[in-house]
N, C-alpha and C positions, 0 to 999 in steps of 0.2 A: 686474317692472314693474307698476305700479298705474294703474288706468286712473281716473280721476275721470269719472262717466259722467251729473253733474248737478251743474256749478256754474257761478252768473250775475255769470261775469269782467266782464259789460257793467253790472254795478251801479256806483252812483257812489262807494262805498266802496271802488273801487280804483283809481281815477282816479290816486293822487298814487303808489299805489308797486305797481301790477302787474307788473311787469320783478322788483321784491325778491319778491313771493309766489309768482311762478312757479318762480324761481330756489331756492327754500324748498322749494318742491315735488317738483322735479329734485333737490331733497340728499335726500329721504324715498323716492327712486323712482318719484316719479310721473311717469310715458310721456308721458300723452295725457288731452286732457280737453276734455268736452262743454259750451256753452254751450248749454241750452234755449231757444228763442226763447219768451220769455212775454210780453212786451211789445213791441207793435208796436214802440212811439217809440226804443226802446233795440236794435231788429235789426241797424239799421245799423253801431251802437256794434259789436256780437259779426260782422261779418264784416268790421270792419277789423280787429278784434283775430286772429280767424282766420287773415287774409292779414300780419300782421305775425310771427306765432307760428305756426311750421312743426306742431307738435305740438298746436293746440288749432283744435279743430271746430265746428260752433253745427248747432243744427235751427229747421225755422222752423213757428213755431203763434201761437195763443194762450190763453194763460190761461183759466180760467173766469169769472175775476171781471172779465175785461176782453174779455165775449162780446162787448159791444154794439159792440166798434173791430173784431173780425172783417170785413176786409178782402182778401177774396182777390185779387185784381186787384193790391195792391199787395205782401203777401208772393210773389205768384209771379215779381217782381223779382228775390227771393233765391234759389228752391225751387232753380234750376239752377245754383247755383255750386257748383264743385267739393268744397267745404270741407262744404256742407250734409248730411248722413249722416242726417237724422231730419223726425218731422211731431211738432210739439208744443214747448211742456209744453203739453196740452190736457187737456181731462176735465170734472169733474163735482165742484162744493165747495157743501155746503149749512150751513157752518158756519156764516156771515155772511148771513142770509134776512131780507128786509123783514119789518114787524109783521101784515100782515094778509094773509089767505088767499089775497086774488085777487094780491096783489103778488108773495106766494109763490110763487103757481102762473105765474105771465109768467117769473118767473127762473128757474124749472127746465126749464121748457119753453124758455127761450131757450138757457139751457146746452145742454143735450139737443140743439138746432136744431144748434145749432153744435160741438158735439163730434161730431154724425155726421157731418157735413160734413166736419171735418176726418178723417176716418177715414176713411171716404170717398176723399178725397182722396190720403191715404199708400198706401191701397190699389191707388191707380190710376198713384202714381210709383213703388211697389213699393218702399214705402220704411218703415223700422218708425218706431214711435208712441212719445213720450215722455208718457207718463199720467201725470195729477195725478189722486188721486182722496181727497176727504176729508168723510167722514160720509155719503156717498152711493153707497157701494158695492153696492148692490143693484143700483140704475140702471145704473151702469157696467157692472157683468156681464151685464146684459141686454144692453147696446149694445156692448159687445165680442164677445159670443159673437155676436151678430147679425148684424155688419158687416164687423168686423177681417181683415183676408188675411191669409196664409199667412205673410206679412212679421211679423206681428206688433209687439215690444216691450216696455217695460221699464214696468213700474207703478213710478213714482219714490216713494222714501219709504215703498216695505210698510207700509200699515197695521196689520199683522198681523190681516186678518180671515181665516178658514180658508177661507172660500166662495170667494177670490182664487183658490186654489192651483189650481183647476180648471182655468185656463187657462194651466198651465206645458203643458198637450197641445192649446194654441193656439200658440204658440213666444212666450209671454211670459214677459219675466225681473222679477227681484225687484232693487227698487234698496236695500242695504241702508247707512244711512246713522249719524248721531252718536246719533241717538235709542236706537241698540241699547247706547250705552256711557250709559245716563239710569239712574240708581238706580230707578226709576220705570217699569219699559221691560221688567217681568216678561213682559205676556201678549206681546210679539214676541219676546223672547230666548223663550217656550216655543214659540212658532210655529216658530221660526227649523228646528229640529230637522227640519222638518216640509217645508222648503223643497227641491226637489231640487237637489244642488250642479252640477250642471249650470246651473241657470239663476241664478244666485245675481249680480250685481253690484253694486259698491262705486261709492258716492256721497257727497261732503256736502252739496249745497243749498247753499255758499256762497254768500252771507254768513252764511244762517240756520243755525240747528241746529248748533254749535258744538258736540262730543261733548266729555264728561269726561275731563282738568279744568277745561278751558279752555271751557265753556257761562258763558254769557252774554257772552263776547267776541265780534269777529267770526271768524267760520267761513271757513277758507282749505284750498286742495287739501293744503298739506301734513297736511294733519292725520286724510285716508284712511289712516296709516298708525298711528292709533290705534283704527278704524273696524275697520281688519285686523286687528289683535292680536285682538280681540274675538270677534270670525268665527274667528278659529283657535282661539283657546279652548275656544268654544262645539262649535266641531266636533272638536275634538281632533287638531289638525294642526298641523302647521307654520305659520308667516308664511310663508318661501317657497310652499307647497303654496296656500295660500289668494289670494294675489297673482297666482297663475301662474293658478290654475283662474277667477278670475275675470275675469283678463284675457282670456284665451283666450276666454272667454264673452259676452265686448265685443264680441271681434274679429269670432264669430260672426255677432253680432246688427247691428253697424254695416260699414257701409264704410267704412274708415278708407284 
């Protein structure tokens, strides 16, 4: 079984045939699959889909780019229902930064405000983290190693930066997703080596990140099982061996 352990069912691009993509996904082996809460306004979307779909979960956070709707008062509506297993997709993104210095410095310091907060918080439900983290990987190690309980989680999407791996002896896992099957995706396929298979998990970002060949289509859970092939290559294993160790690695890490 293949666990999809990052993808956003509650996007509107599945509105018209989710019941076909899950069903797609169940013919490729895929179990069980996580919806990230990254957007306040669409939470509600991902825990009727939950409670309609025996096999699919959601965690509740927010985004980085959407600090300023951080709203605890109103996610802790969600935080205690049974389906909920995670805190996030939260983190730290400084791809997208205003033009001038002082705009600069309110955004990252507002990120920061609000990704310890939410850490914080997973720490105190004893509940692990779904990390976004992209071009600000220093930051985030700071505030991970800082903060993060023993609960840990899953940095979604491996950047492949090597200063990450440090905290596979925090019980963080590797979300490894379509980017590893990118002709383009050399320095993570040589990271990847580098990764302990213990903590290794299978992701696609659905809708995003569509893996080869089907990139630049929409990204759907069936297609973890080209995400896998790849990971067994790379490791020199089986698909069953690779399917099995990283499910198990889910099971670990969430309460399913």
């Amino acid at each position: 079984m293949i666990i999809d352990t990052h993808c956003h069912l509650d996007d509107t691009r599945y509105d018209d045939d989710l019941d076909e993509v899950l069903k797609r996904a169940k013919e490729q082996g895929v179990g069980k699959f996580i919806i990230p809460g990254a957007d306040p306004k669409t939470l509600k979307r991902a825990v009727e889909i939950s409670e309609k779909y025996e096999d699919v979960y959601f965690s509740v956070g927010v985004h980085p780019y959407d600090a300023e709707y951080y709203d605890k008062t109103h996610l802790e509506k969600f935080v205690q229902h049974p389906k909920c297993i995670a805190i996030g997709e939260c983190g730290l993104d400084y791809f997208r930064l205003p033009e001038s210095d002082e705009a600069i410095a309110a955004e990252k310091s507002l990120q920061k405000d609000i990704f310890i907060e939410q850490i914080l918080w997973a720490k105190e439900l004893k509940k692990p983290l779904i990390v976004h983290i992209r071009e600000s990987s220093e930051d985030c190690l700071k505030l991970l190693e800082c903060y993060a309980g023993k609960e840990g989680g899953v940095l979604h999407c491996y950047n492949a930066d090597e200063s990450l791996l440090k905290l596979s002896d925090k019980n963080f896992y590797y979300g490894i997703g379509g980017v590893l099957t990118f002709k383009n995706a050399r320095k993570l396929i040589n990271v990847y080596a580098k990764i302990p298979k213990s903590k290794l998990l299978i992701e696609t970002d659905a809708p995003y990140l569509t893996p080869h060949p089907y990139r630049g289509k929409r990204n759907e859970p069936a297609y973890t099982v080209l995400v896998a092939e790849k990971m067994a290559e790379l490791s020199s294993c089986s698909l069953n061996e690779i399917t099995k160790m990283s499910s198990e690695n889910a099971h670990k890490l969430f309460s399913f």
